[in-house]
C-alpha positions in Angstrom: 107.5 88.9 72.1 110.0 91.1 73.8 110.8 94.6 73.4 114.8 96.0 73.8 115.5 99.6 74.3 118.8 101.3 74.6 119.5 104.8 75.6 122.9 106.1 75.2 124.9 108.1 77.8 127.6 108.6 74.4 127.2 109.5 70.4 126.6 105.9 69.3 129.1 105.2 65.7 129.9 102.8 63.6 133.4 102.8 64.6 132.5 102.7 68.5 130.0 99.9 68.5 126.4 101.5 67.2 123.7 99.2 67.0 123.2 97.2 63.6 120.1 95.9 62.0 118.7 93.6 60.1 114.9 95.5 58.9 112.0 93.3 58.9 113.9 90.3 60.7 111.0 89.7 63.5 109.3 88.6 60.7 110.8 85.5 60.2 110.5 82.8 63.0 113.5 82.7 65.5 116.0 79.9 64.9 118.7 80.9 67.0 118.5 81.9 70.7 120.8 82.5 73.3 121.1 80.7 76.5 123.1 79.8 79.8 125.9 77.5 79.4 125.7 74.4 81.6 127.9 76.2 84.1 125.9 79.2 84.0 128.7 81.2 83.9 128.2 82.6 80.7 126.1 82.5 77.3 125.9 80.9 73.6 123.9 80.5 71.0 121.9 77.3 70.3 120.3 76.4 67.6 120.6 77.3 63.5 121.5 80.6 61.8 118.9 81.1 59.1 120.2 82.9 56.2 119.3 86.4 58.1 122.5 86.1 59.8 124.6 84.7 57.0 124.4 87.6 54.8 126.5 91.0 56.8 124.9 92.8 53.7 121.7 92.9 55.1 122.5 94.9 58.3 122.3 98.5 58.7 123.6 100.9 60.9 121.8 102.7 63.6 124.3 105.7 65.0 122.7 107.5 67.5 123.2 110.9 69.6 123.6 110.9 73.1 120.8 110.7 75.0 118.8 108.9 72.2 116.6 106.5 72.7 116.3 103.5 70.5 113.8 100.4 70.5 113.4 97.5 68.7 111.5 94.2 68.3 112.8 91.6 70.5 113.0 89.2 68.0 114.8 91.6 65.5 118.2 90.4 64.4 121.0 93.0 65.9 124.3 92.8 66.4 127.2 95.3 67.6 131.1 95.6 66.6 133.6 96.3 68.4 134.9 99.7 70.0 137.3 100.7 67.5 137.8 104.4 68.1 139.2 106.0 71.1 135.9 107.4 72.9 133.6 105.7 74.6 130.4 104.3 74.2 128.4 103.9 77.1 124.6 102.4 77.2 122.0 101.6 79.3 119.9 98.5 77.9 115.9 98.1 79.1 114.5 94.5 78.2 110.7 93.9 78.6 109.0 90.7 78.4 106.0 89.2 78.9 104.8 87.9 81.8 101.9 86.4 83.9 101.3 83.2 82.0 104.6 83.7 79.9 106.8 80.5 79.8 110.3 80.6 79.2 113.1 77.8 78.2 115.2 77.2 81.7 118.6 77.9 80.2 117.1 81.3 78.5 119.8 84.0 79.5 117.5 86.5 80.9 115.7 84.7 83.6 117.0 85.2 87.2 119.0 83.1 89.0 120.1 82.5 92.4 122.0 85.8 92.5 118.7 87.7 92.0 115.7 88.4 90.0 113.7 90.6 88.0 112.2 93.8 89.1 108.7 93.7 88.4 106.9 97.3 86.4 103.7 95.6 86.9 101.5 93.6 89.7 101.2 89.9 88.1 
């Protein structure tokens, strides 16, 4: 499984776009996934919600200072809303994955194209 970190450069709200939740989620098996589009110009989900992402009750909110750092599961279900305030909210995002031996789906969103590739942390 994948990790996601995010470390934010701005207070992280609920009415600028803080990170939401669903506890427990990488629990359950993953149904829906993102991917490329044909085109590759963009991505969209494939596959079927399960009733993790049906329910808006089950989310929580994780505000965060600036500076904070913030990691999840991969496979946790998380969402964001929009920017609805006036101030900004600036991340950086850090996604690690597996890999020597790691196979991945070829319309996965996160594996490099033609415009570049990943940078390695590791010797393979």
């Amino acid at each position: 499984s994948s990790g996601i970190n995010a470390e934010y450069g701005d207070d992280a709200r609920e009415d600028n776009g803080c990170l939401w939740f669903i506890p427990g989620s990488h629990k359950e098996p993953a149904t829906l996934f993102m991917n490329r589009n044909e085109k590759g110009t963009a991505c969209e989900f494939v596959g079927q919600k399960n009733a993790n992402f049906e329910d808006d009750g089950s989310y929580v909110s994780a505000p965060a200072k600036a500076g904070s750092l913030v990691l999840i599961h991969g496979d946790v279900v998380h969402k964001s809303f929009p920017n609805t305030s006036e101030d900004p909210r600036n991340a950086f995002t850090f996604h690690c994955y597996e890999g020597k031996g790691a196979t991945w789906a070829e319309t996965n969103w996160n594996l490099p194209t033609e415009k570049g590739t990943f940078v390695h942390l590791f010797e393979q």
